[in-house]
C-alpha positions, 0 to 999 in steps of 0.5 A, spaced: 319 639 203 317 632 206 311 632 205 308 628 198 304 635 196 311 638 195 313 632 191 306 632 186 307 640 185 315 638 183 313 633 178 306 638 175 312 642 175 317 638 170 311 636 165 309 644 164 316 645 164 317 639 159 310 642 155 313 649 154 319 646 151 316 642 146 311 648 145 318 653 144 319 653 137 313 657 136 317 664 140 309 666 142 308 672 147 305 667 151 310 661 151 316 666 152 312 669 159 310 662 162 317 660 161 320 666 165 315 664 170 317 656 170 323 658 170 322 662 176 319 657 180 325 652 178 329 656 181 325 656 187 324 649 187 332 647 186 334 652 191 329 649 197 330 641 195 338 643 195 337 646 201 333 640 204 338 635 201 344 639 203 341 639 212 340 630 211 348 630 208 351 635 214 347 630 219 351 624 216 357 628 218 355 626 225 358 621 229 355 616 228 356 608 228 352 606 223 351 611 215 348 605 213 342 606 216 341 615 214 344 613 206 338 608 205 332 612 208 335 618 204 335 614 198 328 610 200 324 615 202 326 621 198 327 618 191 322 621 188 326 629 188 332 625 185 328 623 180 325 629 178 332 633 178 334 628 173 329 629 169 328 635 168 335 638 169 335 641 163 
């Protein structure tokens, strides 16, 4: 989940995600079977990013002198799967 690689693919996610929804309206065979597939693939993305997310919080309950330090290298260094999962929440 930390590499960049994993990072580029969630974003190519978001925008084919965001593509299909745009092409939606036409309820075609094709749209509908790669929506499911997306979907799929979302589903798949979250859970790892969840899980991820969830294994940095449970070292913050550590005991620690200092959350500072672990708060803002998450927020620096993971920013990019904040802003993908606000984007494309939907």
């Amino acid at each position: 989940m930390t590499e960049q690689e994993f990072a580029i693919r969630l974003s190519e996610l978001g925008h084919k995600m965001s593509f299909v929804k745009e092409q939606s309206f036409r309820e075609s065979r094709s749209v509908i079977d790669v929506r499911e597939a997306l979907e799929h693939l979302r589903v798949k993305a979250v859970t790892k990013v969840r899980a991820f997310l969830l294994e940095q919080v449970y070292k913050l309950r550590k005991p620690m002198a200092n959350y500072q330090v672990p708060q803002n290298n998450l927020l620096s260094k993971y920013k990019y799967v904040y802003k993908s999962a606000g984007q494309h929440s939907n």
